[in-house]
C-alpha positions as CSV (number, residue, x, y, z in Angstrom):
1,X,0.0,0.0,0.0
2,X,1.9,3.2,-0.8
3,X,1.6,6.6,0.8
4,X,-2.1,8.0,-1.0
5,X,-4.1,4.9,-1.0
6,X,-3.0,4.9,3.5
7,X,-4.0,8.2,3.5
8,X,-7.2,7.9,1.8
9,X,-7.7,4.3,4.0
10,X,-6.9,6.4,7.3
11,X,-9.5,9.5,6.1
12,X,-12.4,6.1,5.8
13,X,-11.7,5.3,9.3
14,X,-11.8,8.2,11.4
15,X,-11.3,6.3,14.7
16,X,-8.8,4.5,13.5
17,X,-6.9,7.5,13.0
18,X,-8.2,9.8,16.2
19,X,-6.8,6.2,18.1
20,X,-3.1,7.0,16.2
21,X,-3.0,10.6,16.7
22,X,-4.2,9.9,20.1
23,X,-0.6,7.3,20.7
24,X,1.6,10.1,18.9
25,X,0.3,12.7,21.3
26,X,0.8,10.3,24.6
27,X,4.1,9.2,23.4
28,X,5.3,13.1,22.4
29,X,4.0,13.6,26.1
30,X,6.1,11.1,27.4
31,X,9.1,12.6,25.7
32,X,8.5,16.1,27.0
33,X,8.3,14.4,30.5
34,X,11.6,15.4,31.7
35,X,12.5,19.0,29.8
36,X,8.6,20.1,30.1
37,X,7.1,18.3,32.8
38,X,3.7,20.4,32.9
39,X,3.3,20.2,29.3
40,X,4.7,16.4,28.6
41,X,1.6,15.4,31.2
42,X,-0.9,17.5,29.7
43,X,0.0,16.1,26.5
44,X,-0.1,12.3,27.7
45,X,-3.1,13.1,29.4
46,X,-5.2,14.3,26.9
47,X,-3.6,11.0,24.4
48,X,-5.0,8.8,26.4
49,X,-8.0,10.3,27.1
50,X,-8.8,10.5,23.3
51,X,-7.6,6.4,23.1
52,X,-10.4,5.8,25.7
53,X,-13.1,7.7,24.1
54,X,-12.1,5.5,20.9
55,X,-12.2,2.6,22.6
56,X,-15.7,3.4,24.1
57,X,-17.5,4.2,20.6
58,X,-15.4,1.3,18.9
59,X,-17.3,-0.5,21.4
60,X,-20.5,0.7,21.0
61,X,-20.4,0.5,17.2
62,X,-19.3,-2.8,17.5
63,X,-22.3,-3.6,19.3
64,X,-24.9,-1.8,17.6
65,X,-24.0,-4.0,14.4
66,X,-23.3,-7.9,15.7
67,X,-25.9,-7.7,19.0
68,X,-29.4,-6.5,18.6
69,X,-28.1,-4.0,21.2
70,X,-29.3,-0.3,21.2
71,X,-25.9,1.1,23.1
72,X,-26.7,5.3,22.8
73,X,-24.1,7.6,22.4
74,X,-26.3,10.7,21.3
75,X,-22.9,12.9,21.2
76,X,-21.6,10.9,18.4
77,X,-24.6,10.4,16.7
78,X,-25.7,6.8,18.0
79,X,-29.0,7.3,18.8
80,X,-31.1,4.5,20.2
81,X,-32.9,2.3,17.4
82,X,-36.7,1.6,17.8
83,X,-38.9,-0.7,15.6
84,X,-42.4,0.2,16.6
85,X,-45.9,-0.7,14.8
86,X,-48.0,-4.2,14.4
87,X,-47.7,-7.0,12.3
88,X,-46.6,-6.5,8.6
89,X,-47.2,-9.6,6.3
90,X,-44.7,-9.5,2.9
91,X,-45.9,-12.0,-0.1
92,X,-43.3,-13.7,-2.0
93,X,-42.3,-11.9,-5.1
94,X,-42.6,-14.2,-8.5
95,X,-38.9,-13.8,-8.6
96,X,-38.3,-15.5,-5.1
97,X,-37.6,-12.9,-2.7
98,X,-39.6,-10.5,-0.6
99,X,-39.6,-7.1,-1.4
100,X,-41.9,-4.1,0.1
101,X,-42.0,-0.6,-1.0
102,X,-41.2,1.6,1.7
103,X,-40.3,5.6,2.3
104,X,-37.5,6.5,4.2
105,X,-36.8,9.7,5.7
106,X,-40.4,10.0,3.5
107,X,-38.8,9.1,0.1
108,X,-40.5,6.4,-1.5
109,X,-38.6,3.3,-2.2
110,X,-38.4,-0.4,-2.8
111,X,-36.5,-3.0,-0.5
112,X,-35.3,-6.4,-0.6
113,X,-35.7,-8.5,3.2
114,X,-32.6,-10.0,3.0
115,X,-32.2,-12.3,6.3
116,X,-28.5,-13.5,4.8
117,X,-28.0,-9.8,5.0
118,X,-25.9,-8.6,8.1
119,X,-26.9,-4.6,8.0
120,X,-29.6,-2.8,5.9
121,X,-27.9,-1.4,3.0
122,X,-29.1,1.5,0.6
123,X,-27.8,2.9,-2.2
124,X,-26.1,6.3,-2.7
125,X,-29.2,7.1,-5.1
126,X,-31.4,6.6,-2.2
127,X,-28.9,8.3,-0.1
128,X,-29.0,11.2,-1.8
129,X,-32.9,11.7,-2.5
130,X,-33.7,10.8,1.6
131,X,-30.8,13.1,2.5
132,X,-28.6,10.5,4.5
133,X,-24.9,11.2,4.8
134,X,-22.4,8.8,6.2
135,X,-21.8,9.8,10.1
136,X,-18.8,12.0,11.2
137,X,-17.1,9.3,13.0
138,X,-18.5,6.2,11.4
139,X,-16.2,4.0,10.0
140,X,-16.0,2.1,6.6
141,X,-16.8,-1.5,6.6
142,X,-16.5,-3.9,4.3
143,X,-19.4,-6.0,2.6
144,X,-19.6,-9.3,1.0
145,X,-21.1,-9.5,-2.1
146,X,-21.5,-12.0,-5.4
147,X,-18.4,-9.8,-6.6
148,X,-16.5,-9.9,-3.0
149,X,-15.8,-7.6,-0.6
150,X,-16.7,-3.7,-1.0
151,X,-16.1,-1.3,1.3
152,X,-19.9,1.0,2.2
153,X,-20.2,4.1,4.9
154,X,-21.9,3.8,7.7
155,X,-24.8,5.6,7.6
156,X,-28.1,6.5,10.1
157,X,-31.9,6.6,8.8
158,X,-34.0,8.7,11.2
159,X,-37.0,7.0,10.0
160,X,-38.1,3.5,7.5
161,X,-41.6,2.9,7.3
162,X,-42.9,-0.3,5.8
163,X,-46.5,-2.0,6.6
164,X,-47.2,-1.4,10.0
165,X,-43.9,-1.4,11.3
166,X,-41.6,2.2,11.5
167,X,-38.2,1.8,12.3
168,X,-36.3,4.8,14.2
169,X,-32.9,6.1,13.7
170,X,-31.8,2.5,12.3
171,X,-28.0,2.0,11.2
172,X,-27.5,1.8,7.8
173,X,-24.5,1.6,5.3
174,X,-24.4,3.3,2.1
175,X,-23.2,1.0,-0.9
176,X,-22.2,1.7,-4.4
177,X,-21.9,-1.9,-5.2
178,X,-25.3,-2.7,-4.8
179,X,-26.0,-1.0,-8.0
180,X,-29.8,0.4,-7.0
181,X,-31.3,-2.1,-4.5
182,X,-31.6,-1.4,-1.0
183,X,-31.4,-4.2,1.1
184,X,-33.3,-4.5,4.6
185,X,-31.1,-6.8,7.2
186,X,-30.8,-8.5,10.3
187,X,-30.3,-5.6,12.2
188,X,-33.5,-4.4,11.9
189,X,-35.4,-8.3,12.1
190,X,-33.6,-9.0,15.1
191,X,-34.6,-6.2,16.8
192,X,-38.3,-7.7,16.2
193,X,-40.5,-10.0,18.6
194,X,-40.3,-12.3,16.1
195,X,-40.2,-12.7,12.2
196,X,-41.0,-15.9,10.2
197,X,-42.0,-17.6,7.2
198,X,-45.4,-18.9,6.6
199,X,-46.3,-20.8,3.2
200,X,-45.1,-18.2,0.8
201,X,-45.6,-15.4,3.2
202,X,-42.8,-13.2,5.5
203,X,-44.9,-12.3,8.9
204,X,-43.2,-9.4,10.7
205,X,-44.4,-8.7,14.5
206,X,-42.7,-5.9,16.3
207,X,-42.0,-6.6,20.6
208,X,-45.0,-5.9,22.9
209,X,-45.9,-3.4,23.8
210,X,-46.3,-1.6,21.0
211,X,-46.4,1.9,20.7
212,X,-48.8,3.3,18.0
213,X,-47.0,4.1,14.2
214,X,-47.5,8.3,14.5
């Protein structure tokens, strides 16, 4: 990897690099221990501080996507995910899969349910239009695909509506690769009472008790 494709890795993963400005500030600290000793522990101070507010949201990301966990860091833009509503039932598509047209942020849109599908996933088409941006300190990750892995931005949707069910400030990830599909994931079905598959029909049920869809 030379010089401009690790600076342009380092600018997708802004934790990653907060974390190693954070070690060059504790260790310049450390040096300026003896000839500065106010400054030198000021320094190292504030390095580690920054490597343990990295290691919190690292955490908490983390988290939010492998656990059905709703860890809330407001500060940093990790709000806490709510899928409210009643039962949604989806028929089976003639081409196999289950789709459902759906607005989010009010922008109308079609989805794929994809349960083999880690994160819901849209694309920068319906980025754009629903006015999602990647977050400030959300990392790249990388997604696998029919054509391999891809890296996508993480993302946040204040609001995807569907059926009966609404889901609040629900992590996404932005992807090129998916051409123009938009994928809805595990994150959001495990965050369900329960989801399964009937005959040829995909039967939704948001957890008791359930606040009204306003």
């Amino acid at each position: 990897m030379n010089l401009p494709e690790l600076l342009q890795f380092l600018l997708q993963q802004p934790l990653l690099l907060i974390a190693l400005l954070a070690i060059f500030v504790s260790v310049l600290g450390s040096m300026l221990m003896r000839a500065v000793p106010w400054l030198g522990k000021s320094l190292r101070g504030i390095g580690n501080l920054a490597l343990v507010g990295v290691l919190l949201l690292t955490i908490a990301q983390a988290a939010r996507l492998t656990t059905n966990s709703d860890i809330s860091l407001a500060i940093a833009g990790l709000e806490e995910q709510r899928i409210v509503g009643g039962e949604t039932r989806i028929p089976l598509a003639p081409d196999g899969h289950f789709w459902v047209r759906a607005t989010i942020n009010g922008v109308d849109r079609r989805f794929l349910v994809d349960t083999g599908a880690t994160l819901t996933a849209i694309s920068p088409a319906t980025a754009d239009a629903a006015g999602i941006a990647p977050t400030a300190l959300g990392r790249s990750v990388m997604l696998q695909t029919a054509n391999g892995a891809t890296p996508a931005k993480m993302a946040s949707i204040d609001e995807l509506r569907f059926g009966n069910v609404a889901a609040r400030n629900l992590d996404t990830v932005i992807a090129p690769a998916l051409g123009q599909t938009n994928v809805i994931g595990m994150n959001l079905l495990s965050r369900l009472a329960s989801w399964r598959v009937e005959g040829r029909t995909l039967i939704l049920v948001p957890k008791n008790p359930q606040p009204p869809v306003d």
